[in-house]
PAZATI-896152 format. One record per atom (N, C-alpha, C, O): residue number from 1; residue in one letter; atom name; x, y, z. Coordinates in Angstrom, 2 decimals. Last residue first. Example, Ala and Ser with C-alpha at 12.3 -4.5 7.8 and 13.67 -1.06 7.14 Angstrom:
<pts>
+-----+------+------+---------+---------+---------+
| seq | type | atom |    east |   north |      up |
+-----+------+------+---------+---------+---------+
|   2 |    s |    N |   12.85 |   -2.25 |    7.08 |
|   2 |    s |   CA |   13.67 |   -1.06 |    7.14 |
|   2 |    s |    C |   12.90 |    0.03 |    7.87 |
|   2 |    s |    O |   13.41 |    1.14 |    8.04 |
|   1 |    a |    N |   13.19 |   -5.69 |    7.80 |
|   1 |    a |   CA |   12.30 |   -4.50 |    7.80 |
|   1 |    a |    C |   13.20 |   -3.30 |    7.80 |
|   1 |    a |    O |   14.24 |   -3.32 |    8.46 |
+-----+------+------+---------+---------+---------+
</pts>
This chain:
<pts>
+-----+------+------+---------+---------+---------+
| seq | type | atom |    east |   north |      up |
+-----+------+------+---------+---------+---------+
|  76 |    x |    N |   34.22 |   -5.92 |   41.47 |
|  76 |    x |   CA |   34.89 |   -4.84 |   42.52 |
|  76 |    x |    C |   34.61 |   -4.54 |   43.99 |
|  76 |    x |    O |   35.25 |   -3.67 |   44.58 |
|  75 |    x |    N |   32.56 |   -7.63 |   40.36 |
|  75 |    x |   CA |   34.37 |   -7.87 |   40.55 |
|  75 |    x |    C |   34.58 |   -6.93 |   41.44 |
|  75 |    x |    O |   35.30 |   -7.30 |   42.37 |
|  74 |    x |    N |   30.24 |   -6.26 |   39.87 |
|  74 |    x |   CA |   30.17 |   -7.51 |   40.91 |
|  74 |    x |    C |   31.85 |   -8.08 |   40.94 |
|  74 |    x |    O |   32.14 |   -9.03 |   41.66 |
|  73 |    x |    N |   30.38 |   -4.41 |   38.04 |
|  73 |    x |   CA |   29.73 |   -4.38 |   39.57 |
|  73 |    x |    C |   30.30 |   -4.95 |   40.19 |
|  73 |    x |    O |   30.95 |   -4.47 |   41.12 |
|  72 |    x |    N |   31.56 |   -6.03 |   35.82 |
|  72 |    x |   CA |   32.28 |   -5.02 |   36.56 |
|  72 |    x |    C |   32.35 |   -4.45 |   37.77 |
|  72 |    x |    O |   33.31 |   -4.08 |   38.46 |
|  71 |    x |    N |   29.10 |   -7.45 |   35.48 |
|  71 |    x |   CA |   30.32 |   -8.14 |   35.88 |
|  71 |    x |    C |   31.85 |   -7.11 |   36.48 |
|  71 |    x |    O |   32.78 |   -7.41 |   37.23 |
|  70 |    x |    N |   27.14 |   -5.47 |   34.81 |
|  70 |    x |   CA |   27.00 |   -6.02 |   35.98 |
|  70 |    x |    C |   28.59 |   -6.71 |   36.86 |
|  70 |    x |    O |   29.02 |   -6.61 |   38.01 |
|  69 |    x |    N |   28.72 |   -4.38 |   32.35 |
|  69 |    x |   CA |   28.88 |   -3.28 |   33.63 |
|  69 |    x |    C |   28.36 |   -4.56 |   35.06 |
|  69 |    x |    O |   29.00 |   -4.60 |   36.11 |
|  68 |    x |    N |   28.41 |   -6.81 |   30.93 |
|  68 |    x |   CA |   29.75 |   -6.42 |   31.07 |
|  68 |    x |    C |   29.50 |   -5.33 |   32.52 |
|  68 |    x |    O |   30.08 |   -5.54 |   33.58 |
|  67 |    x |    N |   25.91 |   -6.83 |   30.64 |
|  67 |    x |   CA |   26.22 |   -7.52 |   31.05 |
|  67 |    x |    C |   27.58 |   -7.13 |   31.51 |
|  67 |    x |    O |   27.73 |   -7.20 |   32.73 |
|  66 |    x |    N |   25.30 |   -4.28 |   29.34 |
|  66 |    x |   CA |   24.75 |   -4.20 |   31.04 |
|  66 |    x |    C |   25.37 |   -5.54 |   31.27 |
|  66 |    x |    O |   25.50 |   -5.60 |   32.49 |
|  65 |    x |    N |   26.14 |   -4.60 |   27.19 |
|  65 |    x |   CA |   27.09 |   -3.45 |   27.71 |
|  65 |    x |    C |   26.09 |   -4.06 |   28.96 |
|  65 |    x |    O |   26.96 |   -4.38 |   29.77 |
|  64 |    x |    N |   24.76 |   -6.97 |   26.41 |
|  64 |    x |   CA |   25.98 |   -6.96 |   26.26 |
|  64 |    x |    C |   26.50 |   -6.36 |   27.49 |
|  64 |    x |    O |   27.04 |   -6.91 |   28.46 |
|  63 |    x |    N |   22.62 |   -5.84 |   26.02 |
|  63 |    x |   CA |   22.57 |   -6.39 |   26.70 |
|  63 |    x |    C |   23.83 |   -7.09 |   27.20 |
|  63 |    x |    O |   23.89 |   -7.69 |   28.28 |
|  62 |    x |    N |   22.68 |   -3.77 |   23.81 |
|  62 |    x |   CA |   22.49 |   -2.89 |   25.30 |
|  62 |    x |    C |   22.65 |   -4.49 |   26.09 |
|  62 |    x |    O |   22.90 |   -4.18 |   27.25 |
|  61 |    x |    N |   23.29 |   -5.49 |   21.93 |
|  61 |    x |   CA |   24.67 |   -4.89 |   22.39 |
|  61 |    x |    C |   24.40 |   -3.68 |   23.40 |
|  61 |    x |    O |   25.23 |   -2.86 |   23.79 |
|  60 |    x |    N |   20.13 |   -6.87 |   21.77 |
|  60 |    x |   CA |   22.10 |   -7.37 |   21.92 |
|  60 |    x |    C |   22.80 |   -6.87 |   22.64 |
|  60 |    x |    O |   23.12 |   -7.30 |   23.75 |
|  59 |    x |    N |   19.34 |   -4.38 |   21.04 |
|  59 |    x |   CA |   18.85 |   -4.94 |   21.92 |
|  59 |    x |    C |   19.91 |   -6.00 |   22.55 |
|  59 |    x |    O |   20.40 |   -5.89 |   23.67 |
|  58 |    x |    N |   20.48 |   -3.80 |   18.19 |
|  58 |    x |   CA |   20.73 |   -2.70 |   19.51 |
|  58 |    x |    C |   20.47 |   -3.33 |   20.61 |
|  58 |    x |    O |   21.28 |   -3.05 |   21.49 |
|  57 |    x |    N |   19.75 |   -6.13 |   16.95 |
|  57 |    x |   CA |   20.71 |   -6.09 |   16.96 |
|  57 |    x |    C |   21.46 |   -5.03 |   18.53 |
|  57 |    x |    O |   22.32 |   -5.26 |   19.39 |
|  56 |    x |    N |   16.91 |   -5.73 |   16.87 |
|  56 |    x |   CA |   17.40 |   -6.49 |   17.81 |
|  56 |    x |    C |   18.81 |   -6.96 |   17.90 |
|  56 |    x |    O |   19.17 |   -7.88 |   18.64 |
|  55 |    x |    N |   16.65 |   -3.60 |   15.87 |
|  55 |    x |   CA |   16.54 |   -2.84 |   16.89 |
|  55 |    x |    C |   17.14 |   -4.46 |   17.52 |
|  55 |    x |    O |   17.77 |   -4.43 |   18.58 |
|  54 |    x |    N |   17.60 |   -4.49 |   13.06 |
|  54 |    x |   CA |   18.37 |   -3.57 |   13.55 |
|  54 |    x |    C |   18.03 |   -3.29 |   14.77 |
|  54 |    x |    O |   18.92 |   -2.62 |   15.30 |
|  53 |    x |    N |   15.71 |   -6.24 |   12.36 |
|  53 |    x |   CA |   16.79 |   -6.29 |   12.54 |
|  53 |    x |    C |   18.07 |   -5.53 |   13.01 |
|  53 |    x |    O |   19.20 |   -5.95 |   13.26 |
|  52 |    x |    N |   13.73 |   -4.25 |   12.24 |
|  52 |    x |   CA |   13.53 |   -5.01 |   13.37 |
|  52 |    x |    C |   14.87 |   -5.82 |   13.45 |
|  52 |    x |    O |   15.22 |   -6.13 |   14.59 |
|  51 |    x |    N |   14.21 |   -3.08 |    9.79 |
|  51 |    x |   CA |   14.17 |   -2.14 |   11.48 |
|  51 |    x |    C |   14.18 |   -3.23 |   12.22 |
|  51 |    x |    O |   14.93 |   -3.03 |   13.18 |
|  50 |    x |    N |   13.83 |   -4.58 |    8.21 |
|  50 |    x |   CA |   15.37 |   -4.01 |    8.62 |
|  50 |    x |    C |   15.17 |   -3.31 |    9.56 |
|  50 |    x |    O |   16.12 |   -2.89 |   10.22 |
|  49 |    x |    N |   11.34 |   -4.83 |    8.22 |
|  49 |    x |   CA |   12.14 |   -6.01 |    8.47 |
|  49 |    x |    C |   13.34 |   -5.31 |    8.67 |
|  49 |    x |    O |   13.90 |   -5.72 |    9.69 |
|  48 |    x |    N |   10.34 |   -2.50 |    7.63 |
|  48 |    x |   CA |    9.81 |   -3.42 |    8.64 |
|  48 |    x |    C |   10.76 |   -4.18 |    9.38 |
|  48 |    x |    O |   10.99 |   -4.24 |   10.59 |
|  47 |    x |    N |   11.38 |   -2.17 |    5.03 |
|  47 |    x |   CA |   11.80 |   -1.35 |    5.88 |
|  47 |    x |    C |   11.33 |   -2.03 |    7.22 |
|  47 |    x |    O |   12.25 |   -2.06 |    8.03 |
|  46 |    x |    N |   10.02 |   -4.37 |    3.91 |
|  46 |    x |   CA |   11.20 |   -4.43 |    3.68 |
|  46 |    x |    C |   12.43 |   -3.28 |    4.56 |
|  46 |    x |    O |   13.65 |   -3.39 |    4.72 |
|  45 |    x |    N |    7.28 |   -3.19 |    4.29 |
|  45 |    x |   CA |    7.78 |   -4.26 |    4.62 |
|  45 |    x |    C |    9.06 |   -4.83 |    5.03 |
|  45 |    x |    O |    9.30 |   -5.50 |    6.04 |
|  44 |    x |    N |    7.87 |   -0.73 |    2.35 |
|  44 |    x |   CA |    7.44 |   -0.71 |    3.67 |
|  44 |    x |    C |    7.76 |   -2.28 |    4.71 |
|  44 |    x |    O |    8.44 |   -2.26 |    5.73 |
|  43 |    x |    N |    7.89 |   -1.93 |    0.25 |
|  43 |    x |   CA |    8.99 |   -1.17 |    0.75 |
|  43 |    x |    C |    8.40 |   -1.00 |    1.91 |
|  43 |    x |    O |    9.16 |   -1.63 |    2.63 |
|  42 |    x |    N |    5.51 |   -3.03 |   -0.56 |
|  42 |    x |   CA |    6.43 |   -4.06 |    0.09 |
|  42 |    x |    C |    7.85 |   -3.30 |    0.40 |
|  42 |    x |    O |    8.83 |   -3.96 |    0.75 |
|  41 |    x |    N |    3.31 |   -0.90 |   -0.29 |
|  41 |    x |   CA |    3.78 |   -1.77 |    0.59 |
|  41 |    x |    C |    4.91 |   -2.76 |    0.93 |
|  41 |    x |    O |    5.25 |   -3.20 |    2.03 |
|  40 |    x |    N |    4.51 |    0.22 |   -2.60 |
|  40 |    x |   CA |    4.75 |    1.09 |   -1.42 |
|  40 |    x |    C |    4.98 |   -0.07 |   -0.51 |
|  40 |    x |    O |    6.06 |   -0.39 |   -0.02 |
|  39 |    x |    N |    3.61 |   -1.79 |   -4.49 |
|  39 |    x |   CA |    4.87 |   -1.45 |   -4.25 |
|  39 |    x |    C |    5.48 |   -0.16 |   -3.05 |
|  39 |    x |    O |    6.64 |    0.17 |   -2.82 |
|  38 |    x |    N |    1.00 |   -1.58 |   -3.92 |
|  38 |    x |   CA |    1.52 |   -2.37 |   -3.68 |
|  38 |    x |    C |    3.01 |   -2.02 |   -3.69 |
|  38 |    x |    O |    3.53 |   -2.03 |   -2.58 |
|  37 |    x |    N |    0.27 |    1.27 |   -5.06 |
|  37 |    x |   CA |    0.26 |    0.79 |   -3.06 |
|  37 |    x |    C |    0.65 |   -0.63 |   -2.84 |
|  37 |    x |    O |    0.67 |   -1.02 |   -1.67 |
|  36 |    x |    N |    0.58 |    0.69 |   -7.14 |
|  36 |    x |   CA |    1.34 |    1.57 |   -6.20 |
|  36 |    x |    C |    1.57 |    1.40 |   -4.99 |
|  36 |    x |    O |    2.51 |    1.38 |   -4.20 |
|  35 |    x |    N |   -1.37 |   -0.89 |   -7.65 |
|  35 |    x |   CA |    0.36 |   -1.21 |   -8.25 |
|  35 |    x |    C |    0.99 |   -0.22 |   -7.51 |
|  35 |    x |    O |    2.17 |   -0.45 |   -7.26 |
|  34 |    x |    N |   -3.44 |    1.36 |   -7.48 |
|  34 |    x |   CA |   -3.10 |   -0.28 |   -7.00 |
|  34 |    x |    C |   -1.87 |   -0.81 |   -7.06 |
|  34 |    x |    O |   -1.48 |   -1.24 |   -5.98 |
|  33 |    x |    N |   -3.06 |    3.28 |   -9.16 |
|  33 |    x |   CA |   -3.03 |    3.10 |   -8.07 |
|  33 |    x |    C |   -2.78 |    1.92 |   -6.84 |
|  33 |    x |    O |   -2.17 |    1.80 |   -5.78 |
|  32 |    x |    N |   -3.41 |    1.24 |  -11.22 |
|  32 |    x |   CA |   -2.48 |    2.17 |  -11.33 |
|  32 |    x |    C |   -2.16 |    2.63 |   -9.97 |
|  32 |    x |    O |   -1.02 |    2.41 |   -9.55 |
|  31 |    x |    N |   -6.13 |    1.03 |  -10.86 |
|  31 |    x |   CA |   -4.72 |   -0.59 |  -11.47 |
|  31 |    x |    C |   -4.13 |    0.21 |  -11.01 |
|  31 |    x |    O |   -4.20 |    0.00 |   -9.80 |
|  30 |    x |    N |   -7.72 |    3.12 |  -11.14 |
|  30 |    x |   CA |   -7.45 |    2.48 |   -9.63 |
|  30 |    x |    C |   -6.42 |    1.16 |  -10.00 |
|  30 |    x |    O |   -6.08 |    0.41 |   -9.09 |
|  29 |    x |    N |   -7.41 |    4.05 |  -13.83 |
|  29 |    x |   CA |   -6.14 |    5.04 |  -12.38 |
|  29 |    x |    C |   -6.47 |    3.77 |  -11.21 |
|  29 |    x |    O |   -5.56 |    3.45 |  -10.44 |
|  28 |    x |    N |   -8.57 |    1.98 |  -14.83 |
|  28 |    x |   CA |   -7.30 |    2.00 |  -15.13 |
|  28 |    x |    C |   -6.93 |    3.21 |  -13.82 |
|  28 |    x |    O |   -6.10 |    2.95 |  -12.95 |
|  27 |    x |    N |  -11.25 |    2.95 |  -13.91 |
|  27 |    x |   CA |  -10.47 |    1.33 |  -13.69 |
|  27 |    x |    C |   -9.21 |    1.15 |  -13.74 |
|  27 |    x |    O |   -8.61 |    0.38 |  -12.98 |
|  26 |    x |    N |  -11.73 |    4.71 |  -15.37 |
|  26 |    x |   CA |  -11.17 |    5.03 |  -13.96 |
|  26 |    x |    C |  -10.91 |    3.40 |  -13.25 |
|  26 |    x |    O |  -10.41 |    3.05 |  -12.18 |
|  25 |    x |    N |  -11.83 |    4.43 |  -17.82 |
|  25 |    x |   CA |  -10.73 |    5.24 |  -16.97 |
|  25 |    x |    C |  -10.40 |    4.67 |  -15.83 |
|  25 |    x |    O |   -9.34 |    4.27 |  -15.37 |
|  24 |    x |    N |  -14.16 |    3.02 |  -17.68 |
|  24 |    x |   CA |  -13.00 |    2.43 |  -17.95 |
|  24 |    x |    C |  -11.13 |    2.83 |  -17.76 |
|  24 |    x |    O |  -10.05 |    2.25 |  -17.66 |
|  23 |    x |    N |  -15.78 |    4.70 |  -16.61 |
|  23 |    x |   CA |  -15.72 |    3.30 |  -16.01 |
|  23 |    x |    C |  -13.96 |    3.01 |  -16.32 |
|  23 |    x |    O |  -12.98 |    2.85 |  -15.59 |
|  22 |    x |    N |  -16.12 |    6.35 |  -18.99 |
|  22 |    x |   CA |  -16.01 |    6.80 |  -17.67 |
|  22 |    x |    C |  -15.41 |    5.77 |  -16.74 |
|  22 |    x |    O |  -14.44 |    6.14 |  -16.09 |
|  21 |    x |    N |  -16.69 |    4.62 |  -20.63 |
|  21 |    x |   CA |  -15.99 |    5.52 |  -20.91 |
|  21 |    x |    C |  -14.83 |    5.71 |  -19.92 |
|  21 |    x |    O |  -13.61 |    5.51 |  -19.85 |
|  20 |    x |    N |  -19.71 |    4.11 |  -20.21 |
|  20 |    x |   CA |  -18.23 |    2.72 |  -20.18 |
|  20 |    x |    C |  -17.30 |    3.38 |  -20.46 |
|  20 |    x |    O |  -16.45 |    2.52 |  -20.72 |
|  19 |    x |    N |  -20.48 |    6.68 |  -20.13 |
|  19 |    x |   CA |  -20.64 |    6.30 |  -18.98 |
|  19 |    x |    C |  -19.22 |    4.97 |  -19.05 |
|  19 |    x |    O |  -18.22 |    4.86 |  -18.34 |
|  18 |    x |    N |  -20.34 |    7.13 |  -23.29 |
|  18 |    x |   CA |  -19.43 |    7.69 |  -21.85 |
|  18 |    x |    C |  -19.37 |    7.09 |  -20.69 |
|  18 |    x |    O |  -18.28 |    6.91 |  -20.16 |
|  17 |    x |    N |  -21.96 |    5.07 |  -23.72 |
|  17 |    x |   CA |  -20.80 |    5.04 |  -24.11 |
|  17 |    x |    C |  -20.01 |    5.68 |  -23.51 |
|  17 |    x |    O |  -18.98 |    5.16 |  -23.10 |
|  16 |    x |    N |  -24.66 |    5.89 |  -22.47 |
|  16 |    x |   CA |  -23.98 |    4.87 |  -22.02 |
|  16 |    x |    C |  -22.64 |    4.67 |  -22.29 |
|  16 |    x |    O |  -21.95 |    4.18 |  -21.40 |
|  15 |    x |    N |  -24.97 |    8.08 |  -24.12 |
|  15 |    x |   CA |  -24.58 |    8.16 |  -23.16 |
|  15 |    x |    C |  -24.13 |    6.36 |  -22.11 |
|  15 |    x |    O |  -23.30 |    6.15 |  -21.23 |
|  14 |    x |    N |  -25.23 |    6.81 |  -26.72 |
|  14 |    x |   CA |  -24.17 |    7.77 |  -26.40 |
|  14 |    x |    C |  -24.02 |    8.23 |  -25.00 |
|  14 |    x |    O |  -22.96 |    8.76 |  -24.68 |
|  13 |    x |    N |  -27.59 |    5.70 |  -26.38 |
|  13 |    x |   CA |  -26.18 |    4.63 |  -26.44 |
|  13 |    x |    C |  -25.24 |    5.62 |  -26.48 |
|  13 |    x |    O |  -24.14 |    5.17 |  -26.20 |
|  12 |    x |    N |  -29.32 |    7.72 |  -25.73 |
|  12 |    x |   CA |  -29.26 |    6.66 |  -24.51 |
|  12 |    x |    C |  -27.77 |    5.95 |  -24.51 |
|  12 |    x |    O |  -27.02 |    5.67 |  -23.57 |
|  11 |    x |    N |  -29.54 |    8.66 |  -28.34 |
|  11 |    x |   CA |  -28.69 |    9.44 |  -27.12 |
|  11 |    x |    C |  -28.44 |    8.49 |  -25.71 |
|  11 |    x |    O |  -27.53 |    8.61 |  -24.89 |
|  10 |    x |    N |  -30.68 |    6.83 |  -29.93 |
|  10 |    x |   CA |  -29.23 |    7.01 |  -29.91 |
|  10 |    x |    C |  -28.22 |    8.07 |  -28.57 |
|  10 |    x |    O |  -27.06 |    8.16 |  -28.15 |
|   9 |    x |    N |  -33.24 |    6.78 |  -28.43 |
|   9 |    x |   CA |  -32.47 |    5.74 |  -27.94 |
|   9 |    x |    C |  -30.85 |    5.85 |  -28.78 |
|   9 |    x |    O |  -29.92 |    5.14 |  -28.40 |
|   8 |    x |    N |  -33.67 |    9.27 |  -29.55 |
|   8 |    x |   CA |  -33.46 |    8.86 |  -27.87 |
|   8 |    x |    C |  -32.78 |    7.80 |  -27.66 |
|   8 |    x |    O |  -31.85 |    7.74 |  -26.86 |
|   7 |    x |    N |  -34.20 |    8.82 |  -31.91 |
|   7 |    x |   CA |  -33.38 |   10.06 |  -30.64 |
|   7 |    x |    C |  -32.73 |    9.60 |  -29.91 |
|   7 |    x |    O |  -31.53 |    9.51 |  -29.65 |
|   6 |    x |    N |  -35.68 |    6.97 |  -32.02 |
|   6 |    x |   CA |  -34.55 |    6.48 |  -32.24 |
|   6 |    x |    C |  -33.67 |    7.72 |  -31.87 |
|   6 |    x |    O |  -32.49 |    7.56 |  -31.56 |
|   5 |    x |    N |  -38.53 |    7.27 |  -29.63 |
|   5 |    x |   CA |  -37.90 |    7.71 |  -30.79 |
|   5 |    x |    C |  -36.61 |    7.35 |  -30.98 |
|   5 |    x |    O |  -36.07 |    7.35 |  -29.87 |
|   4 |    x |    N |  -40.27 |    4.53 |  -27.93 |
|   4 |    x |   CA |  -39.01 |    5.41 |  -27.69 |
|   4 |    x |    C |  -38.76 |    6.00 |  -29.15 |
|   4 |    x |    O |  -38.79 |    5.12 |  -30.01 |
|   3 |    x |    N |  -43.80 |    4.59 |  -26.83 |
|   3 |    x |   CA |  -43.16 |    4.54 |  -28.45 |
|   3 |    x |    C |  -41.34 |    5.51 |  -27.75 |
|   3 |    x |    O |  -41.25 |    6.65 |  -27.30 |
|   2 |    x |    N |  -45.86 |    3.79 |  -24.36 |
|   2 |    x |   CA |  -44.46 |    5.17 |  -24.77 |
|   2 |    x |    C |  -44.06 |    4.28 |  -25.72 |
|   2 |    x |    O |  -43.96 |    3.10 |  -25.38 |
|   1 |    x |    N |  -48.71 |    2.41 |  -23.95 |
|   1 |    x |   CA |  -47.29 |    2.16 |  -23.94 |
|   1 |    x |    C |  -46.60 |    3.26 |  -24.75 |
|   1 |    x |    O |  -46.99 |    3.47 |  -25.90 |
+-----+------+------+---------+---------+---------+
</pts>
């Protein structure tokens, strides 16, 4: 059986310490990121929704104007 020298096993906890180091960064850019793309998404959403209010608003007043031209058709 290998005997570990306390070397080693302090270099082991120094490198583990970066390693949770490492981790812990980058946990924080992906929150960070995360919170982003959430708030992207709900502008996006919110653009979703006003487009669709708006195309079925256009959808209306093309149905409108063909109603009015049919009735114009059909008087003359």
């Amino acid at each position: 059986m290998k005997s570990i020298s306390e070397n080693e096993v302090l270099s082991a906890i120094d490198s583990l310490e970066n390693r949770i180091e490492d981790l812990i960064k980058e946990k924080d850019q992906m929150y960070l990121e995360n919170q982003s793309l959430k708030d992207e998404n709900s502008e996006l959403i919110e653009d979703y929704k006003e487009m669709k209010q708006k195309n079925s608003l256009a959808k209306d007043k093309a149905e409108t104007i063909l109603d009015r031209l049919n009735e114009i058709e059909n008087s003359a």
